[in-house]
TIKE-666184 format. One record per residue: x, y, z of N, C-alpha, C, O in turn; residue in three letters. Coordinates in steps of 0.2 Angstrom, whole numbers, plus 5000, padded with zeros to 4 digits. Atoms other than C-alpha are relative to their C-alpha. Layout:
BEGIN
XYZXYZXYZXYZAla
...
This chain:
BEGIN
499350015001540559355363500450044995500950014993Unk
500049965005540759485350500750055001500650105004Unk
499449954999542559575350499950054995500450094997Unk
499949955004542359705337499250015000498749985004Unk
500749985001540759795331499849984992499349994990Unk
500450035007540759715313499949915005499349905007Unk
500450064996540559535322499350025005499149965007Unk
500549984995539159625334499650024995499050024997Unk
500549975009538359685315499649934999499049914999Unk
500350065002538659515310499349945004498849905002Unk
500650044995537659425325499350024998498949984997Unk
500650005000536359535322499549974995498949954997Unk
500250025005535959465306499549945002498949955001Unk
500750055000535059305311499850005005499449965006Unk
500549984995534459375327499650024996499050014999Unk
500449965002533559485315499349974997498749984997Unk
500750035003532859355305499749935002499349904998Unk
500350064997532459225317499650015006499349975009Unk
500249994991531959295334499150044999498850065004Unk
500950015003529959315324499949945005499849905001Unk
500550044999529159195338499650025001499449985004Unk
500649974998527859295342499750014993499149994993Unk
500650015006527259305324499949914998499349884998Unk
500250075001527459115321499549975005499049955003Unk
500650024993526559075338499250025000498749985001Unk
500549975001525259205333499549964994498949964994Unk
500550025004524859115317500149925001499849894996Unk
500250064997524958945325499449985003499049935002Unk
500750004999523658995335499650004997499149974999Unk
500649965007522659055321499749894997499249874994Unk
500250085004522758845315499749985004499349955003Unk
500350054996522258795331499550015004499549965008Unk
500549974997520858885338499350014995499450014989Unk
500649975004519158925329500050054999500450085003Unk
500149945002518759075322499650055005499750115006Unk
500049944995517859145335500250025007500150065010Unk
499650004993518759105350500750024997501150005001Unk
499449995002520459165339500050085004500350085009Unk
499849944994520259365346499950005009500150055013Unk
499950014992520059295364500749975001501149995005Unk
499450045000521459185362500650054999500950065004Unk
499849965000522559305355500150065006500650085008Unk
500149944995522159435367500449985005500950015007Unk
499650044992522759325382500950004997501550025000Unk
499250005004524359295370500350075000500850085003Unk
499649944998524659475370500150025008500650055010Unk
499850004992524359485389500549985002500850005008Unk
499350044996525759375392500550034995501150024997Unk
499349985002526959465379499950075003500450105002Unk
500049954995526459615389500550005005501150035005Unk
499749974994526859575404500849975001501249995005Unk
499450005003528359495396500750075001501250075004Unk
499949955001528759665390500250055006500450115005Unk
500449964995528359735407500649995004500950055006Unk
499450044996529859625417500650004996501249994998Unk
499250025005531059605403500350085003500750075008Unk
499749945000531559795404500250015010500650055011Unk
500050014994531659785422500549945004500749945010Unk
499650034999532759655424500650014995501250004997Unk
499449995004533859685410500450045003501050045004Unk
499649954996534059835419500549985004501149985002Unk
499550044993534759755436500649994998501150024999Unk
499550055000535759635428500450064996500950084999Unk
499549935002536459785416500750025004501350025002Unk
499549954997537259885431500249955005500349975011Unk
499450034997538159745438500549984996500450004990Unk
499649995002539859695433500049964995499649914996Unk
500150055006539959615416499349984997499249944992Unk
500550025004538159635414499850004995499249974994Unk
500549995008537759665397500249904998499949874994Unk
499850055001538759505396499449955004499349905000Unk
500450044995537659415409499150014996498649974995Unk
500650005003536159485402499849974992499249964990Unk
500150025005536459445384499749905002499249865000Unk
500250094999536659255390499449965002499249915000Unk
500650014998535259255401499249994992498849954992Unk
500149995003534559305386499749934995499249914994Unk
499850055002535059155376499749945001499549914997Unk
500250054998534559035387499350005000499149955003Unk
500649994997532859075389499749974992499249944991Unk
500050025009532859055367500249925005499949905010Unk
499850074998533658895372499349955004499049905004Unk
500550064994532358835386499350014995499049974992Unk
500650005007530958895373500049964995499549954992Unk
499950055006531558795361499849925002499549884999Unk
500250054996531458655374499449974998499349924994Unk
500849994998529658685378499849984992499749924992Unk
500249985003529158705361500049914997499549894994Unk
499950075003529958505356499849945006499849885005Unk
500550044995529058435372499250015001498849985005Unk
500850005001527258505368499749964996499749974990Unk
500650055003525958375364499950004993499349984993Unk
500449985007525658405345499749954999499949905001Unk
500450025003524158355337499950014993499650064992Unk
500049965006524458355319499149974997498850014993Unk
500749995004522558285315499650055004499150075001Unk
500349924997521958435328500050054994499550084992Unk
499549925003522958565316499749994995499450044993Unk
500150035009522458465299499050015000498650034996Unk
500549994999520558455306499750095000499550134996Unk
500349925000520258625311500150034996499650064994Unk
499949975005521158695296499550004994499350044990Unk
500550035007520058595284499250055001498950094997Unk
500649984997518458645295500150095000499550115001Unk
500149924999518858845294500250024992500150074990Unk
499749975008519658835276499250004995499150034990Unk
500650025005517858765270499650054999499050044997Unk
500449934998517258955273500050034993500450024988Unk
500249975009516559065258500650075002500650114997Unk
499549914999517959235267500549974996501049964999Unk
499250005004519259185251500150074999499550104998Unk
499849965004520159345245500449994994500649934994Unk
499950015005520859355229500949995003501249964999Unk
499450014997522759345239500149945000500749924998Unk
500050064998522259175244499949944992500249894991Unk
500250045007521559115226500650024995500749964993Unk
499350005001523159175217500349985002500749964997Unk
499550064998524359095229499949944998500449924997Unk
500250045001523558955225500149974993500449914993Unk
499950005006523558955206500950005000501249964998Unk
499149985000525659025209500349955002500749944998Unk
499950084998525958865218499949934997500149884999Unk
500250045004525258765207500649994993500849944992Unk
499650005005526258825193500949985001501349954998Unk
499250024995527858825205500149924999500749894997Unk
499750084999527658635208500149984993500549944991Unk
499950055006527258595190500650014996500749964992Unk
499449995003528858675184500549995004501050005002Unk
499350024995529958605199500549944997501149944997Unk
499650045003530558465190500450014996500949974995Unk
499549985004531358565179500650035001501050064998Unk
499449944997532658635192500449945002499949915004Unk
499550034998534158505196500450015003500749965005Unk
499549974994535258615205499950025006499550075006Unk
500249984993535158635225499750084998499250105001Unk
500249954999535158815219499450044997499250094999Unk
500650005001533758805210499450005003499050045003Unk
500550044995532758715220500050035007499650025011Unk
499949944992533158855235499550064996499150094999Unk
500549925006532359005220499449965002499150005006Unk
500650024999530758895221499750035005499250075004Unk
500649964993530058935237500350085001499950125005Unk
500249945000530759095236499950054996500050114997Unk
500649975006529859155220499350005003499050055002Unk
500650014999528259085226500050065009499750115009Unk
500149934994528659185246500050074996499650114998Unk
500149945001529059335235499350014996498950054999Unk
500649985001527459315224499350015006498850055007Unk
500449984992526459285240499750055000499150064998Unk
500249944998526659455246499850034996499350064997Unk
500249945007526559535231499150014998498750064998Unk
500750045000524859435229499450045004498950065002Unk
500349994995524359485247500050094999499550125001Unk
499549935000525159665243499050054995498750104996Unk
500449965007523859695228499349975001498849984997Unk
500950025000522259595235499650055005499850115006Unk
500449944999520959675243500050005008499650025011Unk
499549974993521959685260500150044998499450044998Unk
499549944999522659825256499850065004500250105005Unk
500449944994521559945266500049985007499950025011Unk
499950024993521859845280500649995003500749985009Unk
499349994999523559855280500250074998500650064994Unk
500049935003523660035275499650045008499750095011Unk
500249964995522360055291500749995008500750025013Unk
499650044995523759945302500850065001501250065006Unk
499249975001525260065295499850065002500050065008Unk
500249954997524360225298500050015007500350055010Unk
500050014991523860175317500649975003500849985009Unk
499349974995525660125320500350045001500550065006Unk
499649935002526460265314499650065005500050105008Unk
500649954996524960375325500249995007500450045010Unk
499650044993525460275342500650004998500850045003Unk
499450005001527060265337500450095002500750125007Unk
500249924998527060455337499850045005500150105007Unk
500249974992526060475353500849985005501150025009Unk
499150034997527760365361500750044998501250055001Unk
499250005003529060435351500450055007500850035012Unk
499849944993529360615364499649985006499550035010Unk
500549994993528160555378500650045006500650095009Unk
499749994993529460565391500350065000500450095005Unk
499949925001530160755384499650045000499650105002Unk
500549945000528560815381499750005005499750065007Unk
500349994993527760795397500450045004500250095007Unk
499549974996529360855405500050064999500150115003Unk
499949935001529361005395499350035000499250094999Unk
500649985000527561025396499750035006499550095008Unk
500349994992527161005415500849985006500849985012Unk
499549984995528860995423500049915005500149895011Unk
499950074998528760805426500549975001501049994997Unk
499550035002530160695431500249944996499749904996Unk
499850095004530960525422499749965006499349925004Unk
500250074996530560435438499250005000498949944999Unk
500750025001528860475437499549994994499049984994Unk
500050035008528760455418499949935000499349905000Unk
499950054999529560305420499349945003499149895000Unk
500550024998528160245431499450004998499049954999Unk
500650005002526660305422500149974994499649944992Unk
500050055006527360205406500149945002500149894998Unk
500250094998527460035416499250015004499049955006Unk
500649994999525760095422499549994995499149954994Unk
500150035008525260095405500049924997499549894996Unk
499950045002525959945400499749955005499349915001Unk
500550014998525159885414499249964999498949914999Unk
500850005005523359895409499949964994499449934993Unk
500250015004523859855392499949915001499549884998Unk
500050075001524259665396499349995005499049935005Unk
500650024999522459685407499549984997499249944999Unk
500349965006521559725394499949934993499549914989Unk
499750085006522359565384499249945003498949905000Unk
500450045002521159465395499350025000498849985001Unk
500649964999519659575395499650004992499050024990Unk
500349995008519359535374499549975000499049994996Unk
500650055001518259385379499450045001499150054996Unk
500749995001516759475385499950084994499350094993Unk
499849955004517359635373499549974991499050004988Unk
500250035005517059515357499249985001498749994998Unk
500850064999515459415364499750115000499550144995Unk
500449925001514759615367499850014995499250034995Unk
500149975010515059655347499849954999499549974994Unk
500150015004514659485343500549984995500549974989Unk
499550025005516059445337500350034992500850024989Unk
499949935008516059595322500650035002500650095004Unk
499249964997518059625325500050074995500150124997Unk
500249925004517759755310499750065006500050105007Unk
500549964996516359845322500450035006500250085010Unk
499850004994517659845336500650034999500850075003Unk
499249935003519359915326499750044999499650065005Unk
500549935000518160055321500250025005500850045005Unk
500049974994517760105337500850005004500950055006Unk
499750014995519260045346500850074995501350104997Unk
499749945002519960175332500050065000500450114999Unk
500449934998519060305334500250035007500350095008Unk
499749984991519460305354500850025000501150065004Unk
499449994998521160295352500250074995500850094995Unk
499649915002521160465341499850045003500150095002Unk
500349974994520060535353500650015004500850075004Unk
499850034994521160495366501050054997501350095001Unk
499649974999522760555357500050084999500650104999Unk
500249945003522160715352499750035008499850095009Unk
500149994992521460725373500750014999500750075000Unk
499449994993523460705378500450084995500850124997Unk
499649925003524060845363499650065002499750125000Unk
500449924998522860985369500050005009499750045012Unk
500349994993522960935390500450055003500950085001Unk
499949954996523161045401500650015006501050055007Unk
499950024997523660965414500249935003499849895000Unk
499750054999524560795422499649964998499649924994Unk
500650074999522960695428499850014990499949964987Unk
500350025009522360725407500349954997500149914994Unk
499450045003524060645402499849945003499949894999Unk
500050074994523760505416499249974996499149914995Unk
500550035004521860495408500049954993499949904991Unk
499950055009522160475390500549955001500549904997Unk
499450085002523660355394499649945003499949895002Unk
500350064997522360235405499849984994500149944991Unk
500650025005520960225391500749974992500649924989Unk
499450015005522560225377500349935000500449904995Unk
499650065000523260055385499349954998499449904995Unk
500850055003521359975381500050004995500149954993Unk
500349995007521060045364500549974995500349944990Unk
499750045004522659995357500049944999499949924993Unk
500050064999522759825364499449984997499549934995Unk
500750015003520959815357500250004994500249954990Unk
500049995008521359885341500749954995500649944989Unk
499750045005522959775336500049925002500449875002Unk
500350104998522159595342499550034994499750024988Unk
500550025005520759635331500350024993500249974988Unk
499549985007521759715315500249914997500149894992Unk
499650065004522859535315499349955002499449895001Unk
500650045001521059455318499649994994499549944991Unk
500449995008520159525303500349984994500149964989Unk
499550045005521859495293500149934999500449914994Unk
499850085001521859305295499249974999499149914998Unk
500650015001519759315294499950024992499449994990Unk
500249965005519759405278500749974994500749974987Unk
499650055005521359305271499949954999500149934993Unk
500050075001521059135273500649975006501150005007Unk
499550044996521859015285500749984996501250004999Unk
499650025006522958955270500850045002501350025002Unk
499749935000523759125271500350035006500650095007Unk
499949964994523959135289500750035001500950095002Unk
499449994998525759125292500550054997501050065001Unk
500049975004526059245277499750085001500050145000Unk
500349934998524859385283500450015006500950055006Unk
499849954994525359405301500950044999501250085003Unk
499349964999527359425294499750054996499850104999Unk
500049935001526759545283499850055003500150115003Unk
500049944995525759635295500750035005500850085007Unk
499549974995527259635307500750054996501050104998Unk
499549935003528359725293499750064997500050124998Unk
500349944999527159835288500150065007500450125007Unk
499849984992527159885308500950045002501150095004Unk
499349994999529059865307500350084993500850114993Unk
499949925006528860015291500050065002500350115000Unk
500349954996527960115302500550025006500550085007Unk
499549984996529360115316500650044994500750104994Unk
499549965004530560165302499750064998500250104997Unk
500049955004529560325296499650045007499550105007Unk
500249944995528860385314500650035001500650095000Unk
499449944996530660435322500050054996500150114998Unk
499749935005530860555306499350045001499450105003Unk
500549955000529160615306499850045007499650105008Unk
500149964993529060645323500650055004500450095008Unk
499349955003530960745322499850074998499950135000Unk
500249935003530160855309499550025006499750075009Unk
500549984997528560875319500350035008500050085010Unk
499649964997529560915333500250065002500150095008Unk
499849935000530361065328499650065001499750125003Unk
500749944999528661155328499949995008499850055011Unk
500549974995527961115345499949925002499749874999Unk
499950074996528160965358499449984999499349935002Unk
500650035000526460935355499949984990499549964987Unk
499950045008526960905335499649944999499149934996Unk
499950085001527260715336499049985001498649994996Unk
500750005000525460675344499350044995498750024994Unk
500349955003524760815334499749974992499249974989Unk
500250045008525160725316499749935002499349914998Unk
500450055000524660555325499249984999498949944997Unk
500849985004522860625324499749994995499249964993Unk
500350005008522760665306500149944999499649914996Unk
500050075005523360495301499649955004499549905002Unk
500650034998522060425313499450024998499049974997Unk
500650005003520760505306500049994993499549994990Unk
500150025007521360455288500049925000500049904995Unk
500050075000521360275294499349985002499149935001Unk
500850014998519460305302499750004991499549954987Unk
500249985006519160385285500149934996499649894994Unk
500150095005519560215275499649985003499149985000Unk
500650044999518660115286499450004997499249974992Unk
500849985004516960205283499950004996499349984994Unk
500150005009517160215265500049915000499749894995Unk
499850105001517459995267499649995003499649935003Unk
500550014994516159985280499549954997499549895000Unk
500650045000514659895269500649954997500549894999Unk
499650055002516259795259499949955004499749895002Unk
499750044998516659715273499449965006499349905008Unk
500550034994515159695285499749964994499749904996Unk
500050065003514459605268500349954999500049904997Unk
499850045001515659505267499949935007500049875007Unk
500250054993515259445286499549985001499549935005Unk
500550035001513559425283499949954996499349934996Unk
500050035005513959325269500249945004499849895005Unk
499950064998515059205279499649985008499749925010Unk
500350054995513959185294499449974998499149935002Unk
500550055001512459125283500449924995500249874993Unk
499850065005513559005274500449965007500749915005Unk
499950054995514158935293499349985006499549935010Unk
């Protein structure tokens, strides 16, 4: 209902900072599943924002080019928040499920030092809350302890793991940024069948969401052993579409590409909430989503400069920073696999 373009700024504002249910959702899950049924579970939850993904853009369209649609679509829009909100105050909760489980996965020896400082930082929070009397005091509270948080998360021994999450968006990000120019200027493509090869894509990728179950039972449940690999293919795979020759190459690597990633960012936000603590869940997956959201901000530029050299640029630099993100791994390899051997003799 926005008559100007500063009122259409201002809307944005808490669409911006509210319309996160896929991370809430994500780390709800995370309370109420076990730890090794958490990357099958998720998997299916990305499969349904897939194919969410898959349909939104296709109706929005429609409704778009009929008369008033942006208006019509916006609303549609609305309601749908509205019926989800619904649904969400008519779902069963179980708070001694939520409070059991939580206890039963928290009694685990994977603490990180993120987790053990928050804890300590909250402690001090409450014992000095008494001393604040003013509402707006009492508002700095919880957001000195969310800023320490991250800061906490920022500087524990996450940080490789989130440094491999920014690099692999940035790298994917990269591969998407020109797809639909490069091919065109590459092999003489048109949009329509662009178009269709990235809902083809897309596609597979919400396939792929439920194919984790036998994927994880395979590895064993070693989500570490499975981003590796599942990193590894995907810079194979982007480094296949900057050197191909030919359409079917581009149509190969984008099959195998819609697996490896869907593989590779279930397990990233899986090892993030195994390697933080339950505690910490709700806290990890936003900061992973701003991380990710970091990596949107500094692909369009890099892929811009990379550009100007050679439509095979963008893909070109997503290589390198794939292999500097395999490269971390390897070097954290026995860290983390001790760390997994440590918590499955102590379960």
């Amino acid at each position: 209902m926005s008559t100007s373009v500063c009122l259409f700024a201002i809307a944005r504002i808490p669409v911006g900072i509210f319309k996160h249910t896929l991370s809430i959702s994500k780390a709800l899950l995370s309370d109420l599943v076990s730890e090794k049924e958490r990357p099958l579970v998720i998997g299916h939850f990305n499969a349904a924002s897939s194919v969410g993904f898959i349909l939104g853009p296709v109706v929005g369209g429609y409704f778009t080019e009929l008369e008033s649609g942006f208006y019509l679509t916006s609303f549609i829009c609305s309601f749908i928040f509205i019926l989800n909100a619904g649904l969400v105050w008519m779902l069963p909760w179980s708070e001694e499920h939520t409070d059991s489980n939580e206890n039963e996965q928290t009694t685990s020896n994977s603490k990180v030092t993120a987790k053990a400082n928050y804890d300590l930082q909250v402690q001090s929070l409450s014992n000095g809350a008494m001393k604040y009397d003013t509402p707006l005091q009492s508002l700095w509270i919880p957001v000195v302890s969310v800023l320490k948080r991250i800061k906490s998360i920022a500087c524990s021994d996450l940080w490789d793991i989130f440094l491999v999450r920014l690099l692999m968006s940035v790298a994917v990000m990269l591969y998407y940024s020109n797809f639909v120019l490069a091919i065109e200027e590459r092999f003489g493509v048109k949009p329509k069948l662009t178009g269709y090869l990235i809902s083809y894509s897309s596609t597979l990728g919400a396939l792929a969401g439920f194919l984790l179950g036998p994927i994880t039972r395979l590895y064993q449940h070693n989500s570490y052993a499975l981003l590796l690999h599942s990193t590894v293919l995907t810079c194979v795979l982007i480094m296949l579409y900057s050197t191909a020759f030919s359409i079917w190459t581009v149509i190969l690597s984008s099959t195998f590409l819609a697996f490896s990633t869907t593989v590779g960012r279930t397990c990233i936000t899986d090892l993030e909430l195994t390697l933080g603590g339950n505690q910490a869940s709700g806290m990890l997956i936003g900061v992973g989503q701003s991380v990710t959201s970091v990596g949107r901000i500094i692909a369009p530029l890099l892929s811009g400069i990379a550009q100007e050299f050679s439509p095979c640029g963008p893909p070109s630099l997503g290589v390198g920073l794939a292999l500097v993100a395999i490269l971390i791994m390897l070097m954290n390899t026995p860290r983390y696999c001790s760390d997994r051997n440590a918590k499955l003799k102590s379960e």
